[in-house]
BAFI-3210 file (N, C-alpha, C; in Angstrom, 3 decimals, decimal comma, padded with zeros to 6 digits):
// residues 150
n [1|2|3|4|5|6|7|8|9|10|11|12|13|14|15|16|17|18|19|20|21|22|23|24|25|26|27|28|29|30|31|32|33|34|35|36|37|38|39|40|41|42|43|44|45|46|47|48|49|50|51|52|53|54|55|56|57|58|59|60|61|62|63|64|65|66|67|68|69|70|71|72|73|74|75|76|77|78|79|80|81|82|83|84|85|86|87|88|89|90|91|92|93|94|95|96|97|98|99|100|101|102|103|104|105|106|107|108|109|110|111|112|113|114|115|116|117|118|119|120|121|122|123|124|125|126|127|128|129|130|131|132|133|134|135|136|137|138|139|140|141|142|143|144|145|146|147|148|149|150]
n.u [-010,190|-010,009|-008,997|-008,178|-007,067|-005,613|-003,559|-002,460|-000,705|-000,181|000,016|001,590|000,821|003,090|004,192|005,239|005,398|002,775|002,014|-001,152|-003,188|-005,803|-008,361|-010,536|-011,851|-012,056|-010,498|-007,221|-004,592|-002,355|000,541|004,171|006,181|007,520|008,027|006,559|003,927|004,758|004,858|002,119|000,879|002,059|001,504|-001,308|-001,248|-001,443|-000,998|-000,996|-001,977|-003,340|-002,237|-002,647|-003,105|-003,352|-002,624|-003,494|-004,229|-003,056|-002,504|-000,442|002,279|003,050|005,810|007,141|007,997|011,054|011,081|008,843|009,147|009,560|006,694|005,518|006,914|005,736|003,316|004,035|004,169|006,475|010,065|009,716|007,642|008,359|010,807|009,778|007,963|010,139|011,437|009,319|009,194|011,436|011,461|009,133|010,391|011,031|010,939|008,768|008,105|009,756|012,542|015,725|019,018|020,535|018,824|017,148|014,784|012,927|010,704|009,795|008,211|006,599|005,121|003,837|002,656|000,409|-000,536|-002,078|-003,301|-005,337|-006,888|-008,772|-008,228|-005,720|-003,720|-000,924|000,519|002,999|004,770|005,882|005,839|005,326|008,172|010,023|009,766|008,280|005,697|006,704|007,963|006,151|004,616|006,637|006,855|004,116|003,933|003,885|002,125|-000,963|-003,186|-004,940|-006,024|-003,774]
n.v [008,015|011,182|013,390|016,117|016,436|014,234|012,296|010,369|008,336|007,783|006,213|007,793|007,697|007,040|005,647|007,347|008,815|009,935|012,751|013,215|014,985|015,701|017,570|018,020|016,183|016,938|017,353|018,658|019,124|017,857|016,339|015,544|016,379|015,822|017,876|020,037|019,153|019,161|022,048|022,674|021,418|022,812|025,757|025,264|025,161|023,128|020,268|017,856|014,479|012,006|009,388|007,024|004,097|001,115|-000,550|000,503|003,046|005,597|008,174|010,776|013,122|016,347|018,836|015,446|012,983|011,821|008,977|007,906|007,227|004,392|003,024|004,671|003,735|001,071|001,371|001,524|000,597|000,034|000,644|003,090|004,564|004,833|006,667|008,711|009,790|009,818|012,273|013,672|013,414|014,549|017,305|018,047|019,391|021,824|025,151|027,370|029,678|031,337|030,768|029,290|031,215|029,614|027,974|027,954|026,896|026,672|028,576|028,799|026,771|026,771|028,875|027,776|025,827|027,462|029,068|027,288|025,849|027,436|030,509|030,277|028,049|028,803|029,523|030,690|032,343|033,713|036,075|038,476|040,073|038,002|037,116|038,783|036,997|034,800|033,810|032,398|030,723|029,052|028,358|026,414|024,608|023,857|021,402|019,110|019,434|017,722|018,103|021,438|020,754|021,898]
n.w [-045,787|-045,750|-047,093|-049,743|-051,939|-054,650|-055,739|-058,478|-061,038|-064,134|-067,732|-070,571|-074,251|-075,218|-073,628|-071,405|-067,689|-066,374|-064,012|-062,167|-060,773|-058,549|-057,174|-054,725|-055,694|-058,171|-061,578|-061,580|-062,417|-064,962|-065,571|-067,204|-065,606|-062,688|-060,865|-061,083|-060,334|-057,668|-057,277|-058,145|-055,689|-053,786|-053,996|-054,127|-051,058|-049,475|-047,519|-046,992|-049,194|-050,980|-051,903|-054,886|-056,243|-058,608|-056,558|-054,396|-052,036|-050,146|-047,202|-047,710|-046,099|-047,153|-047,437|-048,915|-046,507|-045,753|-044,590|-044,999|-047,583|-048,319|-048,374|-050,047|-052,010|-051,994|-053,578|-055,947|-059,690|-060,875|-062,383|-063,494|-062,429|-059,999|-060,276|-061,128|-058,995|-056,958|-057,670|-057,260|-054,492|-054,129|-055,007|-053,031|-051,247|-052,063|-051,272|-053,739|-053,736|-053,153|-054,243|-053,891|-054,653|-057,164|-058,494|-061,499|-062,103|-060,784|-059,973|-062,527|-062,617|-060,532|-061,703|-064,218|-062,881|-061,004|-063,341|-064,348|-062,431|-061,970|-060,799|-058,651|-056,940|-056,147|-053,442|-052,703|-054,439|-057,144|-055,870|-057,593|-060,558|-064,064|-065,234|-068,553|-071,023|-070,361|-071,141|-073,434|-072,487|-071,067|-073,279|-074,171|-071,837|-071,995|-073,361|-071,969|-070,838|-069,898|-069,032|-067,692|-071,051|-073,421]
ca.u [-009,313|-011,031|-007,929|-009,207|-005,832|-005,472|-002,137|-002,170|000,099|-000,993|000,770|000,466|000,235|004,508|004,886|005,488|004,664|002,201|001,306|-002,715|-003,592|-007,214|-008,283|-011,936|-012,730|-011,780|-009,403|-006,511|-003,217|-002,032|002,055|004,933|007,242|006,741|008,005|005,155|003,108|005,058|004,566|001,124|000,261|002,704|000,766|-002,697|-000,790|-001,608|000,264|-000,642|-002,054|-003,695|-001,508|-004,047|-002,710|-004,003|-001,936|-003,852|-004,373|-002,428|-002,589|001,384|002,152|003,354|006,321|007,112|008,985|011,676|010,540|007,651|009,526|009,064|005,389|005,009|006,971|004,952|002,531|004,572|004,063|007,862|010,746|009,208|007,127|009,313|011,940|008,743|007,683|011,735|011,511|008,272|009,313|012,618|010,880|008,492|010,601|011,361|010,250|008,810|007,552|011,214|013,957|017,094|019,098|020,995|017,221|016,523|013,848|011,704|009,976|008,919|007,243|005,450|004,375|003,922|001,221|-000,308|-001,638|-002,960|-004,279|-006,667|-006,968|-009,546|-007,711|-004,169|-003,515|000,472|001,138|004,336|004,864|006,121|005,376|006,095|009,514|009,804|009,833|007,672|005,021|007,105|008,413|004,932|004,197|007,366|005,987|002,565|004,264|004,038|000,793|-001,966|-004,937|-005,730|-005,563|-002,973]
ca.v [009,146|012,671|014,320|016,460|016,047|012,738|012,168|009,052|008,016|007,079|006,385|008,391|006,453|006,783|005,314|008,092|008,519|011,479|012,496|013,684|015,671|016,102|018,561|017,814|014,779|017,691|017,368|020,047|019,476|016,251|016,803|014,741|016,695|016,305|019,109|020,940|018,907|019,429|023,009|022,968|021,195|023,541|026,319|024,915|025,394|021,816|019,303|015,945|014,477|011,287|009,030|006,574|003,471|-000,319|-001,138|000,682|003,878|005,761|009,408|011,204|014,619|017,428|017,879|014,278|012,851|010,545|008,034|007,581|006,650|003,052|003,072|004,990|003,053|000,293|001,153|001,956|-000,670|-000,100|001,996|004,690|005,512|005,303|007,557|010,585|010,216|010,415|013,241|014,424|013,371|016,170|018,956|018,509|020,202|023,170|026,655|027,548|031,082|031,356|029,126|029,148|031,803|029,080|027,384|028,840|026,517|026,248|029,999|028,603|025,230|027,383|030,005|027,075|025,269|028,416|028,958|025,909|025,443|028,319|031,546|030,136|027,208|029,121|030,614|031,012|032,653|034,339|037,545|039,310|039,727|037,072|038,135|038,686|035,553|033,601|033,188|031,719|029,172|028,729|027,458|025,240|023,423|023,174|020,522|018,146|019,330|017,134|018,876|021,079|020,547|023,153]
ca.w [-045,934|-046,308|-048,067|-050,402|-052,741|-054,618|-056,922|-058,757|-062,252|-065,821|-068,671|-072,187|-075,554|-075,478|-072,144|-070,283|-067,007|-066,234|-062,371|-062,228|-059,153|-057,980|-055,823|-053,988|-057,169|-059,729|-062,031|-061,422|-063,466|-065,341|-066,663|-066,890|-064,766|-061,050|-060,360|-061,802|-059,385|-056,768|-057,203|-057,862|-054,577|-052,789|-054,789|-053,249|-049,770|-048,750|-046,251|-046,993|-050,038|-050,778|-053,433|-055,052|-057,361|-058,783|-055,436|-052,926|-051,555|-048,774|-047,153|-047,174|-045,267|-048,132|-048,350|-048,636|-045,162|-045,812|-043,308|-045,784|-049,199|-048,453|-047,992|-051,255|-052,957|-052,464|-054,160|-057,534|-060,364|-061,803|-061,793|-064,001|-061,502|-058,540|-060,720|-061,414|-057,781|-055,985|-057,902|-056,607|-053,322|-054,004|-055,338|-052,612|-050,409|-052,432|-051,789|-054,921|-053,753|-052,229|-054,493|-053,930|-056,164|-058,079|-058,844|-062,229|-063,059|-059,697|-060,781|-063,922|-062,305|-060,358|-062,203|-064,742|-062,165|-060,789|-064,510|-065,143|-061,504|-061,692|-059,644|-057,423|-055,827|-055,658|-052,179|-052,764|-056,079|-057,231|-055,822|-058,715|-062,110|-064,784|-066,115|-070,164|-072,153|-069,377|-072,071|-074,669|-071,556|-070,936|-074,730|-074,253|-071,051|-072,018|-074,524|-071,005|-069,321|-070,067|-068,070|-068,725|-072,482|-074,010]
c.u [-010,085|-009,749|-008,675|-008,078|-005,610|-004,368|-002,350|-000,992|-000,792|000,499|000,450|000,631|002,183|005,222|004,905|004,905|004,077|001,204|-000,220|-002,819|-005,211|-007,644|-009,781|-012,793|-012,492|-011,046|-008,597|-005,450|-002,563|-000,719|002,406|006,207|006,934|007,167|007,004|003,895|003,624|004,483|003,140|000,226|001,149|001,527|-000,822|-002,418|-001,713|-000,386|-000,607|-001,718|-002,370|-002,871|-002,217|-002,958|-003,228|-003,383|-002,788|-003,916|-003,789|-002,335|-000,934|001,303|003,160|004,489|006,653|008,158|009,457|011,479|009,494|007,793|009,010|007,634|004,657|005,273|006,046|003,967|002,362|004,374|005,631|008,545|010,420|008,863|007,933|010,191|010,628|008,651|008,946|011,449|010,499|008,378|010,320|011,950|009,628|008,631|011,256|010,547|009,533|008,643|009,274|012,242|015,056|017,634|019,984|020,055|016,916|014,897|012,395|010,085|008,986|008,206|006,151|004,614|003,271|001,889|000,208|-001,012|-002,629|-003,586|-005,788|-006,649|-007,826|-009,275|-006,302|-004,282|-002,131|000,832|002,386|004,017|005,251|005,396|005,676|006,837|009,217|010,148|009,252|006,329|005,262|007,709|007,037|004,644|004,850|006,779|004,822|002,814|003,724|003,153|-000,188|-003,401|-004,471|-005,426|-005,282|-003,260]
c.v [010,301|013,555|015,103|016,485|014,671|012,503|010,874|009,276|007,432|006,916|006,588|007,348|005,868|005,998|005,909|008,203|010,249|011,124|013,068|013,587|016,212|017,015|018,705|017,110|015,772|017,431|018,561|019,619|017,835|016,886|015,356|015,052|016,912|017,229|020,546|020,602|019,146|020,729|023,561|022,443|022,471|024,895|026,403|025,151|024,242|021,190|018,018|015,929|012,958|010,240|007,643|005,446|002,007|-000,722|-001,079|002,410|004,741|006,988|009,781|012,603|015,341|018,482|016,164|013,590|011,596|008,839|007,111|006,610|005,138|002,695|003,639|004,482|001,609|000,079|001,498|000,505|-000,634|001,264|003,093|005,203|005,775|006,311|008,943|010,406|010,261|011,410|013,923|014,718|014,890|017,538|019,122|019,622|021,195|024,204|027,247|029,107|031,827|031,031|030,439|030,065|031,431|028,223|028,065|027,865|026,147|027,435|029,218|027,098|026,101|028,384|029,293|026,615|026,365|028,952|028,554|025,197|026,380|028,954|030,828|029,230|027,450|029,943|030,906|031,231|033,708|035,874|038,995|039,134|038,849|037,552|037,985|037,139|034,034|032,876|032,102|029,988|028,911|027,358|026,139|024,411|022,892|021,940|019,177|018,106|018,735|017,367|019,761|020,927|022,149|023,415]
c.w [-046,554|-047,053|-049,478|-051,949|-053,374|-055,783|-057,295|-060,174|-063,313|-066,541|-070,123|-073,204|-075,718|-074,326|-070,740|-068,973|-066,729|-064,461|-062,808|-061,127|-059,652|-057,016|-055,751|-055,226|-058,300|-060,138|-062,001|-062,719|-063,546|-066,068|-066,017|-065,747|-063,218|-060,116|-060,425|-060,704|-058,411|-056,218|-057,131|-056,375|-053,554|-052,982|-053,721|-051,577|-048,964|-048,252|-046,203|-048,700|-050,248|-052,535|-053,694|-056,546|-057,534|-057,328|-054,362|-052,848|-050,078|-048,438|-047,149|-046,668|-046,707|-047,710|-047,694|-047,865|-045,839|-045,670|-043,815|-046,864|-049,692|-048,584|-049,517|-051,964|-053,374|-053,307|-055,546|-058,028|-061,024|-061,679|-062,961|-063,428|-060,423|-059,143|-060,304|-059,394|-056,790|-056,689|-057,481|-055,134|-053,351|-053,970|-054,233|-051,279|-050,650|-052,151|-052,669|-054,786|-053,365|-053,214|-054,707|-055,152|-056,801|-058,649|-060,262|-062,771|-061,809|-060,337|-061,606|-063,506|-061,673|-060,665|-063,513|-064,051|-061,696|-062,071|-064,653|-063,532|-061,176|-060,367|-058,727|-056,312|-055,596|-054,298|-051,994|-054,461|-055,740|-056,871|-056,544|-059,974|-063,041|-065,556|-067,948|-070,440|-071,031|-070,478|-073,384|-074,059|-071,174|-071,834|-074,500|-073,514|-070,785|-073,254|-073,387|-069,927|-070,240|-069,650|-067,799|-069,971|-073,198|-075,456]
res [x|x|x|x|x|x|x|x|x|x|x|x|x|x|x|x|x|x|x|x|x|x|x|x|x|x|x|x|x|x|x|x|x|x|x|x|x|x|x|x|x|x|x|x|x|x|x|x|x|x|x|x|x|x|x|x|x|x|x|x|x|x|x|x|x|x|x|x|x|x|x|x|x|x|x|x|x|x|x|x|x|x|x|x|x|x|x|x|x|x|x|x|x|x|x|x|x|x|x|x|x|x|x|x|x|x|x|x|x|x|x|x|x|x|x|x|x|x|x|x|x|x|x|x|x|x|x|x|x|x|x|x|x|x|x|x|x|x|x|x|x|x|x|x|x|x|x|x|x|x]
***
């Protein structure tokens, strides 16, 4: 598999489960909310994505096709992870440059990952400016990004 995307799971010292996305063997963005990853692969303006666990290894198309779920799940060790990744699977078919205008929190995932993915591998950033008090929601959700280190 040449994917140049590779998502796997960890877990921090509390349990939690944290996604970690790669992008060409680099490290890009490690949180707990996979909507944050969601966004940052949307962000990268990729379509598939290589999900990588003690199980096995398997390529998926971006966002994540129904049809699939089973196939990924296999290769979850427990329902922590299957909970973060249905949710990764959801948010993977959000808009983020776009959401929905009862969405108040898509914006801030991706404005969120587009930070912390670095100008040079974003090719879909927010088209506006970051509204007032985006820095102070910044601070808050760098409580849950793990890479880079906040």
């Amino acid at each position: 598999m040449q994917n140049k995307l590779v998502l796997s799971l960890y877990r921090n010292s509390r349990g939690a489960v944290i996604g970690d996305l790669y992008c060409n063997g680099r490290r890009t963005l490690a949180t707990t909310h996979p909507a944050t990853i969601a966004a940052a692969i949307f962000s990268l303006d990729e379509y598939d994505f290589v999900f990588k666990s003690d199980k096995g290894m398997r390529e998926f198309e971006f966002p994540v096709v129904t049809g699939e779920l089973e196939s990924l799940a296999s290769l979850l060790a427990d329902q922590a992870e299957a909970d973060f990744m249905s949710g990764f699977a959801t948010f993977s078919r959000f808009d983020f440059a776009h959401p929905l205008p009862f969405d108040t929190q898509a914006e801030i995932h991706h404005r969120v990952a587009v930070h912390h993915i670095g100008p040079e591998l974003v090719k879909v950033a927010p088209a506006e400016p970051a509204p007032k008090g985006f820095k102070k929601e910044l601070r808050n959700r760098n409580r849950y990004v793990y890479y880079p280190y906040c």
